[in-house]
N, C-alpha and C positions, 0 to 999 in steps of 0.2 A: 587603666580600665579598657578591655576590649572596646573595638566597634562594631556596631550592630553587624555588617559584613563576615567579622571574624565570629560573634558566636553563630551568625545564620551556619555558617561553615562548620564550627565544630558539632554544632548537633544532629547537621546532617553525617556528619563523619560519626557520631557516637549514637546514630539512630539505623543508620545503614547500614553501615561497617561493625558495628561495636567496637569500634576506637578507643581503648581505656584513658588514653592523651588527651582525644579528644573530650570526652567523657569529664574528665576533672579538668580541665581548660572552662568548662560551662559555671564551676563552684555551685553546683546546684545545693540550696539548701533543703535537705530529705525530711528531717520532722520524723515521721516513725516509718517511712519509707526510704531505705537506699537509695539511692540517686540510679543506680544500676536498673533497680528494681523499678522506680517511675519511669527511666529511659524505656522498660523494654516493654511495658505497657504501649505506649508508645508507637514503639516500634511495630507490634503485636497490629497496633490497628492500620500503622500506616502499609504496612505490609499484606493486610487484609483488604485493603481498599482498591491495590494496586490490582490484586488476585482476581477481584472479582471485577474492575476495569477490563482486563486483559482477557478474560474467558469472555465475556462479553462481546469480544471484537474479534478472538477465536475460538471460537466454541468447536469448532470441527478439529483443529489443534488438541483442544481438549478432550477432546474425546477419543479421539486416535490414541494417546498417549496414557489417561487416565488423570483424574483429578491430583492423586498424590504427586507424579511425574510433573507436570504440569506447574504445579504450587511452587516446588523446587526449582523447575527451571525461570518460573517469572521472579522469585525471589533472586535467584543467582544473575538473573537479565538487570532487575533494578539497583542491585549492587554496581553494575557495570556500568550499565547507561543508566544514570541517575534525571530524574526528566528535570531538564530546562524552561518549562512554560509551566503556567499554571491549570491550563487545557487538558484535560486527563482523555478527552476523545481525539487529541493529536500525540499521543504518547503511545510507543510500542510500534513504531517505523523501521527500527533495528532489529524488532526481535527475528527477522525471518534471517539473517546474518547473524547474529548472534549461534540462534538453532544450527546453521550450519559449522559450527567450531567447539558446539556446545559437546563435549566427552559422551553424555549417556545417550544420545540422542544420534549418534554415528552411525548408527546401525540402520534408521530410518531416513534415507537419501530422499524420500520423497518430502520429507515432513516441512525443512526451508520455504520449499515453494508452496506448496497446502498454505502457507501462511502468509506467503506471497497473495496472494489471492486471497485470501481473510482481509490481509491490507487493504487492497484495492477496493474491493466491496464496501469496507468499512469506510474508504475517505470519499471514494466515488457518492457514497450517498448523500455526506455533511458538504460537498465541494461546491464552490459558488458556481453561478448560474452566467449566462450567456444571452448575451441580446439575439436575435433571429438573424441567421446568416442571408447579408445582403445581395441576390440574387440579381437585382435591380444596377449594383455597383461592378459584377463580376462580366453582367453583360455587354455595358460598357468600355469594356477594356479591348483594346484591339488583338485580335486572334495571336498574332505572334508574341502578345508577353503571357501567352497563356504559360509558358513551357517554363517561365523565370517562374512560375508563379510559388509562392510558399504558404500550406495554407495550416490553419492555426486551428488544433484541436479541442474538443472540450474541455473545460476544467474538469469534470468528473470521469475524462476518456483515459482509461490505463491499458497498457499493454502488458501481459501477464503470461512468459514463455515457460518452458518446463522439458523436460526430457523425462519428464513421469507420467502417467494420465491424469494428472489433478482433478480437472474435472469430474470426470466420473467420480475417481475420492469425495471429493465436494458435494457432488450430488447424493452418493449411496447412505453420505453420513446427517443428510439434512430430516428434521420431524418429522416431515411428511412422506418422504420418501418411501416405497413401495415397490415389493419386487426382488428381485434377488444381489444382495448387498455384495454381490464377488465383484473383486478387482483385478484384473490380471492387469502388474506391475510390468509386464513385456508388450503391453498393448500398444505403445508407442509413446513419443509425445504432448503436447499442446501448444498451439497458438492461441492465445484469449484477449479478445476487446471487453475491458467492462467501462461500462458504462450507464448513466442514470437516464433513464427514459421516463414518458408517461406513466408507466406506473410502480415504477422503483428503478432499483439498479438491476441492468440485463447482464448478463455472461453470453458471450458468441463467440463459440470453435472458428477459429481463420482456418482459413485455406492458404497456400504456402502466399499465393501473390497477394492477397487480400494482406494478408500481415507483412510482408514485405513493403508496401506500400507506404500504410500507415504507420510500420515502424519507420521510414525514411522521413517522411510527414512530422513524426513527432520529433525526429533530432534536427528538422530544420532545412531539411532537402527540396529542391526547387522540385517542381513537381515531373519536369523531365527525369532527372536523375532518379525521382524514386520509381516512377512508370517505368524506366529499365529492369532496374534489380526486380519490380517484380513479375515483369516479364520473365526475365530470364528464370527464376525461380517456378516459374507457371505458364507456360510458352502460350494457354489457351488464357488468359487473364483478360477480361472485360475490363477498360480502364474506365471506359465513359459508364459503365453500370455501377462500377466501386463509387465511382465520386455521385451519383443522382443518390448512390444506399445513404452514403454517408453523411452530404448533405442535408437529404433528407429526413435522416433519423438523429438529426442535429451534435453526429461523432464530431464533423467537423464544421470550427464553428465561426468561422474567417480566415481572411485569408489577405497577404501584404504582397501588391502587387511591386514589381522591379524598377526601382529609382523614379517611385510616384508616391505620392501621397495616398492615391485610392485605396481605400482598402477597409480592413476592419478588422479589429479583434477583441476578442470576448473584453467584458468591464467587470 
């Protein structure tokens, strides 16, 4: 007799895949229904569920590309990346990788990162919260371990690059939007902070040291080290105004001072 393990396994193999092995490995008893026929039922919904999970989280994806395009690609994505949790609003982390390898979708270089930034917006919103950065503990620390210092981002803070204008994409393609929907694809770049504020999730274009910074920040960079790179990237770069922005606008949200215990970070 199977273990409960190996049929969870075969149904997802003969619900996803259409597995025939799998499929009769289950000994489904059909009654005036095929086993085939109840599987794709089934399948019909679990495959429905995902469809409308996933436009939910990129609607702009969706629509750049069209519903039927779309249906096909999240279908051919849940075949691959089969989800691990039972969470369906943390599901669909891959697809902007995916989209990049995905054949019909080759043609639209922009479209990965478009969802790249669907991602962010979508986790940044659900992302746990942050006690109020300790101002009180920062000032305490004596001037020269300022430079060790590493300081610890929001849980809802994403960085979000591109070598396409996303943004604008993002914008021309949202309900309210107004105005003229052209994109010029040679417009350059983006640097993007998202992040959840007082009254939702914000989006903010970086400027080259602004993102330099706090990409250094978020891989874990003392704060010397990332005040170079983004210098060098932006030779007129305000370091003391980037850190009053961001701690103030709660981007960053503690910080672990060098071979002490002070410090703090997000709970």
């Amino acid at each position: 007799m199977p273990s409960l393990l190996e049929i969870q396994r075969s149904m997802a193999a003969a619900t996803l895949s259409g597995d025939a092995a799998a499929l009769a490995a289950l000994s489904i008893v059909a009654g005036t229904i095929n086993p085939a026929a109840r599987v794709d039922i089934y399948r019909n919904n679990v495959f429905g569920n995902y469809r409308k999970a996933l436009a939910a989280t990129f609607p702009v994806v969706r629509r750049l590309v069209g519903a039927a395009f779309f249906n096909a690609a999240v279908d051919a994505y849940v075949r691959a990346h089969p989800s691990t949790r039972g969470d369906v609003n943390r599901y669909g982390g891959e697809l902007p990788r995916f989209l990049a390898d995905y054949a019909p979708a080759r043609g639209l270089a922009y479209l990965p990162d478009v969802a790249r930034l669907e991602w962010a917006i979508d986790q940044a919103a659900i992302a746990a919260d942050a006690p109020p950065f300790d101002l009180v503990a920062l000032a305490a620390l004596p001037e020269d371990a300022h430079a060790a210092l590493r300081f610890v981002l929001h849980p809802s803070a994403r960085l979000v690059e591109s070598a396409h204008p996303i943004l604008r994409i993002w914008q021309v393609n949202q309900p309210s939007f107004e105005g003229s929907a052209g994109v010029d694809l040679d417009e350059g770049s983006d640097s993007l902070l998202v992040a959840r504020g007082g009254r939702g999730v914000d989006i903010e274009r970086l400027e080259p040291g602004a993102a330099a910074l706090l990409r250094g920040l978020a891989s874990g960079e003392p704060l010397a080290s990332a005040a170079r790179v983004a210098t060098a990237a932006e030779p007129s770069f305000d370091l003391a105004a980037a850190l009053r922005t961001y701690v103030g606008n709660h981007v960053l949200a503690g910080f672990v001072a060098p071979e002490s215990s002070i410090g703090q970070r997000p709970r």
